[in-house]
Structures are given as C-alpha cells and as structure tokens.
C-alpha positions as CSV (number, residue, x, y, z in Angstrom):
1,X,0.0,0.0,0.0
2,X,1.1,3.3,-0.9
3,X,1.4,6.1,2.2
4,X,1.2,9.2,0.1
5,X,-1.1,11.3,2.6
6,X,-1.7,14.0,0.3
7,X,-2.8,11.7,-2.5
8,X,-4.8,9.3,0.1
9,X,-6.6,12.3,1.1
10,X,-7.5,13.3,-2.7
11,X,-8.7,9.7,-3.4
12,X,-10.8,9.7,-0.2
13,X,-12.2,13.1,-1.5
14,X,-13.2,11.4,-4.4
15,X,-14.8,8.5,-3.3
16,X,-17.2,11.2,-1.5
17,X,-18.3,12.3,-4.6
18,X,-19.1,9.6,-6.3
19,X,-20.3,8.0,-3.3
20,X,-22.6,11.2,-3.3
21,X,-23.2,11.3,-6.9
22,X,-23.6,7.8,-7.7
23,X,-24.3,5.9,-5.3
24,X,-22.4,3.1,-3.4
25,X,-23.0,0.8,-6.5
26,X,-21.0,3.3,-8.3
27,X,-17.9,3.5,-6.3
28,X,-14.9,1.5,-8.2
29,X,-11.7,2.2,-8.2
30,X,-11.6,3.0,-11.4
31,X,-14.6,5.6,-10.9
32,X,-12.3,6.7,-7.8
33,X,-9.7,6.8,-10.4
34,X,-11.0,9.1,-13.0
35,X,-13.0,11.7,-10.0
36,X,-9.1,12.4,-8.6
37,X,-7.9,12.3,-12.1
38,X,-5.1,10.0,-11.5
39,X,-3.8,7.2,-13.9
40,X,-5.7,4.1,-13.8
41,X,-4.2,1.6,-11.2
42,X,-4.3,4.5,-8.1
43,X,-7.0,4.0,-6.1
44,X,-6.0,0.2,-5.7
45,X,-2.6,1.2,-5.1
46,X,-4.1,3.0,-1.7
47,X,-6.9,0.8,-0.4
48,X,-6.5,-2.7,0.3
49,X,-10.5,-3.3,-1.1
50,X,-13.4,-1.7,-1.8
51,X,-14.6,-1.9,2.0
52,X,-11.2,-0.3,3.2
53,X,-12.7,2.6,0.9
54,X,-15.5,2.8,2.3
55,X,-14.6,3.3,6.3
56,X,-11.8,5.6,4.9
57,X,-14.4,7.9,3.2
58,X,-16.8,7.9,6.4
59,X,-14.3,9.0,8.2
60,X,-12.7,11.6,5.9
61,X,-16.5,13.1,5.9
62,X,-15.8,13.7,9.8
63,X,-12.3,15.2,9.4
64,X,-14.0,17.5,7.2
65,X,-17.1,18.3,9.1
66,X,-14.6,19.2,12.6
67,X,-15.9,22.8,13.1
68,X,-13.2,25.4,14.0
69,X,-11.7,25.3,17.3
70,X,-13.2,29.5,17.6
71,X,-16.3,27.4,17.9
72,X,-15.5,25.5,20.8
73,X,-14.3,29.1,22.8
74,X,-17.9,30.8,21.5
75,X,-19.6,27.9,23.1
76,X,-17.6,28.3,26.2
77,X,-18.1,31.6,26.6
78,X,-20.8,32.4,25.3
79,X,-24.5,32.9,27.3
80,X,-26.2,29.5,28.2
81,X,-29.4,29.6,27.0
82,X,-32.0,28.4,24.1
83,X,-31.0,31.1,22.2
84,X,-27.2,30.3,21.9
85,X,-28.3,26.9,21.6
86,X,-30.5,28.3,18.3
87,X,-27.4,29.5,17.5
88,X,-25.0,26.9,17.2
89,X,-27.7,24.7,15.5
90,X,-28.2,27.0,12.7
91,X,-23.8,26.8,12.7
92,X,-23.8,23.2,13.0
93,X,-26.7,22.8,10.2
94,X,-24.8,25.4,7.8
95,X,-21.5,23.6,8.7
96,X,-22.8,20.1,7.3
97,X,-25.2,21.1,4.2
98,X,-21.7,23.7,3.6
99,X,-20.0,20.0,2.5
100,X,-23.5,18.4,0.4
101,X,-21.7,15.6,-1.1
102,X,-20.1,14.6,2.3
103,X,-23.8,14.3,3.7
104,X,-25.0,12.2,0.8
105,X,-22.1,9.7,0.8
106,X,-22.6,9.2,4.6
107,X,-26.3,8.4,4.0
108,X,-25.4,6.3,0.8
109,X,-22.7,4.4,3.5
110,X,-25.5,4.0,6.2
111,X,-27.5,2.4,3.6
112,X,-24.4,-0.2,2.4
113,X,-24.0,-0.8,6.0
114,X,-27.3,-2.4,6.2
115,X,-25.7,-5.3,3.9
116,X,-22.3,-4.8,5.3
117,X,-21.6,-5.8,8.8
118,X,-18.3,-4.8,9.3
119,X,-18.8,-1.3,7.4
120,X,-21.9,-1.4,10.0
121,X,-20.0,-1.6,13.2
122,X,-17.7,1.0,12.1
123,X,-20.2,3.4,11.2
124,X,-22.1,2.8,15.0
125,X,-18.9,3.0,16.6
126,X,-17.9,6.2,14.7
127,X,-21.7,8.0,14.9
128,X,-21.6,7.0,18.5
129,X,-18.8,8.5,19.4
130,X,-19.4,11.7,17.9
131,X,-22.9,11.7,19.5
132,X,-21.2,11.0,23.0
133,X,-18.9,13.9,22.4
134,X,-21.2,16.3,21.4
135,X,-23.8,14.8,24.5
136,X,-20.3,15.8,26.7
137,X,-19.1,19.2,25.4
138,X,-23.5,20.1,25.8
139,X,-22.7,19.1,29.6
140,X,-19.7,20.2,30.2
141,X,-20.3,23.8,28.8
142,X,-23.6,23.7,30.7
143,X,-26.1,24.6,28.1
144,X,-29.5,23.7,29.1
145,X,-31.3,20.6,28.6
146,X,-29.5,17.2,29.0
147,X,-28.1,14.2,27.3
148,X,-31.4,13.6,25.5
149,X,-31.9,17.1,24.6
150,X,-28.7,16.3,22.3
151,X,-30.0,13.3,21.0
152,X,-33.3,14.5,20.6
153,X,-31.7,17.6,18.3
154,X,-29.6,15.5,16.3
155,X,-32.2,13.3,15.5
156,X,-34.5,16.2,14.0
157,X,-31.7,18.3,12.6
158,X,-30.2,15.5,10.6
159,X,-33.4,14.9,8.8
160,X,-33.6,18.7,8.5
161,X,-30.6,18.4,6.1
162,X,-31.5,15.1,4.5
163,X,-34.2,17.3,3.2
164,X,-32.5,20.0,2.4
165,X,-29.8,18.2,0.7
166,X,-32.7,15.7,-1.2
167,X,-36.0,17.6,-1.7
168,X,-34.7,21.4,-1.8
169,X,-38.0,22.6,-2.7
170,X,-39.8,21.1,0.2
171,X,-38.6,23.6,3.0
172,X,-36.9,26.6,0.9
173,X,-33.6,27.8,1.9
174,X,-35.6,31.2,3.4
175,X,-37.4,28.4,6.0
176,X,-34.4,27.1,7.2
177,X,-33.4,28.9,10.3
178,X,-37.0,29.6,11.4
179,X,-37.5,25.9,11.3
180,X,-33.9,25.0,13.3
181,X,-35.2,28.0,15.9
182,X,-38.6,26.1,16.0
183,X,-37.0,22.9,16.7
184,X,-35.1,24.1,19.6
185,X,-38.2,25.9,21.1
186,X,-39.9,22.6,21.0
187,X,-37.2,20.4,22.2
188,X,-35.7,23.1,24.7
189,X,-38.0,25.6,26.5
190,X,-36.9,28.4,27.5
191,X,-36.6,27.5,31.9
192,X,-34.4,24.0,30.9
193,X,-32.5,23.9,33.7
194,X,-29.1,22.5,32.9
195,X,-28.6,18.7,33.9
196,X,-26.0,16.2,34.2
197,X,-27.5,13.6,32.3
C-alpha cells in the first residue's frame, strides 16, 4: 500500500463524490480513479478493497465536518441559554449542508452498511462517538437541557438536512433557520434547567 497522505486524502475526497453522486454501486476504483484524475491503477494502489474505501471515506467526511476550534471558545463563553443553543444549531446545520456531497455519501454508507456488517460496526462506533462527544461538550459547557436534549436535536436536525440536501424545494432555503429555531423551542423551553444527564 502506498502512504502518500496528500494523494490518500484526494482519493478519499473522491470516493465522497461519487459516493454522493452515484451511489455506493457506483464507487470503483476505477470511478475513484477518474473523480481524482489520477492514472488508472491509483486508487487500488491505496486501499487494500473496496470496503477499506468505504470506512476511509466515512471517516474523511468527519475530518472535514470538525468545526473550527473558535467554535469551541464561543460555546464556552458564550450565554447558556436556548438562544445560543438556536445559534450553534443553525452553525452546526450550515456547517454540514456547507460540504452536500459529504452528507449524501454518509447516507449512501449507512444504507451499504445495512448489507455490510463490518462497514456497520464502524459506522455505529464512529456516529456513536461523535454523538457522545457532542452529548459531553453540551454538559460540560452547561447549556441547558441534558443528554437527551442532544439526541433529541440531532435526530431532527439531521433529517432537517437530509431534506434540504434531497428535496430542496420542500422547506426553501428562506425556511431554514426559522424551522432550526422552532425545533429548539420545541425540544428546549426556555426554563431547561441544565442537567447532568
């Protein structure tokens, strides 16, 4: 296997696409091959099998997803209420439908890993722990509302941007952050106390 970073990366990247464009069915390596525009061969050069693909490009959608670390100290500091929690929704919701094809190839993976077992547990193990770390940063920077608060707003968020990303026309862009504020009224009222779990 080949340990070029740089050109790992810019396969990875273009797995996304065509993960996003075409579908799992049409990710080859030679499809991988011709997105990067590299000569024909590359891609297997890199990935031991099409599987080893696969993880790699769920996980490459999470390196690219990581918010900047100015986040992090905005959350900190800033108030702790359902209104900064609006906030960093409608950041969060811009971040991810920012990077559409990254969105649809993680959908297109969740939907291999139904025949996939082994793309399966890495997916859980991956979602989960992003879910757990966002459930601890929520606690440990005291926002209001608890562990299920979290799960409860990435649950409706994420289909917020499978929509957006899939049926554009069924909430228009000018709905958006009025529907993300609406969510977090709903889920979060306005006295949540802050809890530990």
């Amino acid at each position: 296997m080949r340990q070029n970073p740089a050109r790992r990366a810019a396969l990875v990247d273009a797995a996304i696409e065509v993960l996003a464009r075409e579908g799992a069915r049409g990710l080859t390596f030679r499809a991988v091959d011709v997105e990067a525009k590299v000569p024909n061969g590359t891609a297997s050069n890199y990935f031991a099998n099409r599987d080893d693909l696969l993880t790699q490009a769920g996980a490459r959608v999470y390196e690219r997803w990581q918010p900047d670390s100015s986040l992090f100290a905005n959350i900190l500091e800033g108030p702790h209420d359902r209104a900064h929690v609006t906030a960093l929704m409608r950041e969060m919701v811009g971040r991810l439908t920012a990077f559409p094809a990254g969105y649809l190839a993680l959908v297109e993976l969740r939907l291999e890993a139904t025949r996939r077992p082994e793309l399966r547990s890495v997916l859980t193990r991956r979602i989960r722990a992003d879910l757990d770390a966002n459930i601890g940063f929520h606690l440990e920077a005291k926002m209001p509302g608890d562990a299920t608060t979290v799960v409860v707003l990435y649950m409706a968020l994420n289909w917020l941007i499978l929509e957006r990303l899939t049926l554009p026309d069924l909430f228009p862009e000018a709905q958006v952050d009025d529907l993300i504020a609406d969510v977090v009224e709903r889920i979060l009222p306005p006295d949540a106390p802050v809890r530990d779990a």
